[in-house]
C-alpha positions in Angstrom: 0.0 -2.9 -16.8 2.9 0.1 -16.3 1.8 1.9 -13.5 3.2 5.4 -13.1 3.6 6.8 -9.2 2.5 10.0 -8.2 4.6 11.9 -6.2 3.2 10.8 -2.7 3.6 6.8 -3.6 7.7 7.7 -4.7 7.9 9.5 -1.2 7.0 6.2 0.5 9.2 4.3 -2.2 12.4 6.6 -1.2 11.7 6.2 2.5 11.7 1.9 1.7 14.9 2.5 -0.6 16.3 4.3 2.2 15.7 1.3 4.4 17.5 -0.9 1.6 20.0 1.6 1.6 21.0 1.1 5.2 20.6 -2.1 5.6 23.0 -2.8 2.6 25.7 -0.3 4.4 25.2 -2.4 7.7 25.7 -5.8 6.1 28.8 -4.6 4.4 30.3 -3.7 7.4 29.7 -7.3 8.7 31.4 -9.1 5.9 34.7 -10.9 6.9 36.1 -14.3 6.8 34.2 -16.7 9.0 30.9 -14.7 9.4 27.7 -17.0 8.3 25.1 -15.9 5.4 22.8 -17.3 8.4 23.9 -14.3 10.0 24.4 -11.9 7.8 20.4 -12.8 6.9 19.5 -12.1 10.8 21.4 -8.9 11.2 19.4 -7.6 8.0 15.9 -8.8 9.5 16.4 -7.3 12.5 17.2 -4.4 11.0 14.7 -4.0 8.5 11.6 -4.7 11.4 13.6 -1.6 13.3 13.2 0.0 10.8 9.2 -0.5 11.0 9.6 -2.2 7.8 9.0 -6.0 6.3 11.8 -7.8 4.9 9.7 -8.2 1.4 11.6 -11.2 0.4 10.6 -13.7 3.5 7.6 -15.9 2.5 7.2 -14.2 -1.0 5.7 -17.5 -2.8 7.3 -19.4 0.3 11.3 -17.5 0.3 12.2 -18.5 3.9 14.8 -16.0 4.2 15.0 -11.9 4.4 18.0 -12.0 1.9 19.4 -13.2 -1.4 22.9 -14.0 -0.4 24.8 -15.8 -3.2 28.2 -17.1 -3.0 30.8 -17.3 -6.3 28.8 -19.2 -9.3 25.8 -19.2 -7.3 23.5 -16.1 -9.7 20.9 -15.1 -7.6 18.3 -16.6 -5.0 20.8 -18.3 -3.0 19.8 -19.7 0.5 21.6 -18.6 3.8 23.2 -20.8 5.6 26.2 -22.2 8.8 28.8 -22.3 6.2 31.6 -19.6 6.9 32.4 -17.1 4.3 36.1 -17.7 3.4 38.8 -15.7 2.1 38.2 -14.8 -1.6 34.9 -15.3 -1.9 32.6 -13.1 -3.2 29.0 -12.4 -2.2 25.8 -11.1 -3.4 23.5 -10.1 -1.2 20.0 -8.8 -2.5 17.6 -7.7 -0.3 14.1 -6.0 0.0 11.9 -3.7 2.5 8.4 -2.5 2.4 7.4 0.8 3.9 4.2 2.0 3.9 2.5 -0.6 1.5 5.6 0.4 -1.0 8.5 -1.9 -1.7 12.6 -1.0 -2.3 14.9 -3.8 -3.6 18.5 -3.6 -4.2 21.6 -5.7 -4.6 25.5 -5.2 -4.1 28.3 -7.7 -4.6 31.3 -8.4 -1.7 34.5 -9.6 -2.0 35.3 -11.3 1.3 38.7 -10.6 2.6 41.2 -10.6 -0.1 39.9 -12.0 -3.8 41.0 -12.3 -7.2 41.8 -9.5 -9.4 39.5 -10.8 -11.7 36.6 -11.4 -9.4 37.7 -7.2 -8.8 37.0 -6.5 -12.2 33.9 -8.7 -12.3 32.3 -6.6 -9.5 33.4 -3.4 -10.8 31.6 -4.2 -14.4 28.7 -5.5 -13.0 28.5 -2.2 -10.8 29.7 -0.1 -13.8 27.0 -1.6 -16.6 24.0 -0.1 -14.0 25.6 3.1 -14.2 25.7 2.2 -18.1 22.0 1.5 -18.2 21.2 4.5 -16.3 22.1 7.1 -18.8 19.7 5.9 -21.4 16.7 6.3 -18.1 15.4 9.1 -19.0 12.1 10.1 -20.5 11.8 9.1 -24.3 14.0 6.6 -24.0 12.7 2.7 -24.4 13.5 0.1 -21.8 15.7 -1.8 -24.2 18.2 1.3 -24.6 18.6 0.9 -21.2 19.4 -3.3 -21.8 21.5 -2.5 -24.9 23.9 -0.1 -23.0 24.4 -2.8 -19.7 25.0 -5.8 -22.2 27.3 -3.7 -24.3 29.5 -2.7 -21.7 29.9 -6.2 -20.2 30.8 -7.8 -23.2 33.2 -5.2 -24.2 34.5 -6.3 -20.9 34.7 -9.9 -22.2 31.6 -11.1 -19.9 28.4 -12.4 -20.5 25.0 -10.8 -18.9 22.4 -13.7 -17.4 19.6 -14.1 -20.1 17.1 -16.0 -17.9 16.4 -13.3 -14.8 16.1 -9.6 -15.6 14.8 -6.3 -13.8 10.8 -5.4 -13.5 9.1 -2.5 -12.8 8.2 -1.7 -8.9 6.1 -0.5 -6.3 3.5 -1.8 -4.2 4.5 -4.9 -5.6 7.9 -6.2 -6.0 7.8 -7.8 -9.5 5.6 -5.5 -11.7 5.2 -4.5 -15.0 7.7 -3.8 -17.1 10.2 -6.4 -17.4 13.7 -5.0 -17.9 16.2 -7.3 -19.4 19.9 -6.8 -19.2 20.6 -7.4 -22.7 19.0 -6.5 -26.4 18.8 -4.5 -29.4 18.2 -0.8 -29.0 14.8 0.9 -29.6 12.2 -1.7 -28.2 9.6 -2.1 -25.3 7.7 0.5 -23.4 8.7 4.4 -23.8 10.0 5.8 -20.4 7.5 8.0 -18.7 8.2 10.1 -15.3 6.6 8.5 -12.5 7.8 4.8 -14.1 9.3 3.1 -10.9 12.2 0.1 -12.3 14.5 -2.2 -10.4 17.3 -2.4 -13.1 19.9 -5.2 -11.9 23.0 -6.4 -14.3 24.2 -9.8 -13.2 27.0 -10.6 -15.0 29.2 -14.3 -15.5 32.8 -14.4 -16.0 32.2 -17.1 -18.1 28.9 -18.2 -20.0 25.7 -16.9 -19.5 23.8 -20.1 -19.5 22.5 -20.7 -15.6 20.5 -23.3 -14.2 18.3 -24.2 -11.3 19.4 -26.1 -8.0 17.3 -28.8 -6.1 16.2 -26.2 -3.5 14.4 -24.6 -6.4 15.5 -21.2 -6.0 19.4 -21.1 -6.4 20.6 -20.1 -9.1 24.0 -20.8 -10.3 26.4 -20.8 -13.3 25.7 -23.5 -15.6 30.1 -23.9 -16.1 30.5 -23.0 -12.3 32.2 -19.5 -12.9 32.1 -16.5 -10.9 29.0 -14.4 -10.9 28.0 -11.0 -9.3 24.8 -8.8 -8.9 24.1 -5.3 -9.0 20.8 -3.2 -8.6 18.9 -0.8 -7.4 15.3 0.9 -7.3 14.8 4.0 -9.6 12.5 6.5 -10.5 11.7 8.2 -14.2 12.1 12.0 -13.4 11.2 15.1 -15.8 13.9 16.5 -15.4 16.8 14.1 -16.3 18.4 11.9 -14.6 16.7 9.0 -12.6 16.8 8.9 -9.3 18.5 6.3 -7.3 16.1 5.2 -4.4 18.4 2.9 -2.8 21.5 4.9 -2.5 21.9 7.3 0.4 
């Protein structure tokens, strides 16, 4: 069931987003050469509990870690760990709060150091096919126009969007009705409605789309080991417009 917020429960949703929000401006500032997702993950926990939040993601259905940080073909899920970051890489990190029972989630990808022009442009297509999806988030609109508009601007961008994880509705939960893939035809799924809360998050491959599942059972990584990068963010259906961004300051 689509469950639309009043405007009390998207207060306590923008004060978690703003949480994510800051937290994902902290870690950025961290990211260098020889740092560890190990602790990248702390900084972020500590942060988040400052904040008088919960880091959503640690123990949901057994997670052990407050972040999603995922390194080149790794999609999304990936563990933290000693390794140092090293020059080139790039980095996903996806992360959660809840605030007041209510939940933000948003992910950004890094480029450690100096990296490849093309893992630039993969990074700045991923980031550019939200802002795609974004203009078709407005009331009237179905979910899939939203899909349609992120898949067509990767490919135009000769990428391929992930087919087997997609966006989802949000709020006191963090996976909640609707599902939002990254890719379809136009005109299908749920009608927007003000008040609809949706984490909409583009992960895009330089090469196939096809992913599969490590031993850990939870990373996710290309299934021909090429690059791959994240982008998302919480949002809210407005009557007015434009969506708002919950996890952007």
């Amino acid at each position: 069931m689509i469950t639309i917020k009043s405007q009390s429960e998207i207060d306590l949703m923008r004060k978690a987003g703003k949480v994510v929000a800051e937290c994902h401006e902290l870690l950025e500032s961290k990211i260098e050469p020889g740092i560890t997702t190990l602790e990248l993950n702390r900084i972020a926990e500590d942060f988040i509990r400052k904040s008088k939040a919960y880091p959503t993601f640690l123990g949901y259905y057994d997670y052990p870690f407050s972040i999603c940080a995922s390194i080149n073909e790794q999609v999304v899920h990936g563990f933290s760990n000693k390794e140092p970051l090293q020059e080139g890489d790039i980095l996903a990190i996806d992360l959660g709060a809840t605030l007041g029972g209510y939940v933000g989630d948003a992910a950004r990808t890094h480029g450690v150091g100096n990296i490849s022009e093309e893992a630039k442009k993969l990074i700045a297509v991923t980031r550019e096919s939200f802002y795609k999806g974004m203009e078709f988030a407005r009331e009237g609109f179905r979910v899939s126009d939203i899909s349609h508009a992120i898949q067509t601007h990767v490919e135009e961008n000769g990428f391929s969007v992930v087919r087997d994880y997609v966006g989802h509705g949000i709020g006191q939960q963090m996976h909640e009705e609707p599902q939002v893939p990254n890719f379809g035809k136009p005109g299908y799924g749920p009608r927007l409605q003000a008040g609809m809360c949706l984490a909409i998050e583009p992960m895009v491959n330089i090469g196939d789309y096809k992913v599969r599942l490590l031993d850990d059972g939870w990373t996710v990584v290309t299934k021909d080991g090429s690059l791959s990068a994240h982008y998302e963010n919480t949002i809210v259906i407005t009557g007015s417009g434009d969506p708002e961004i919950l996890t952007l300051l």
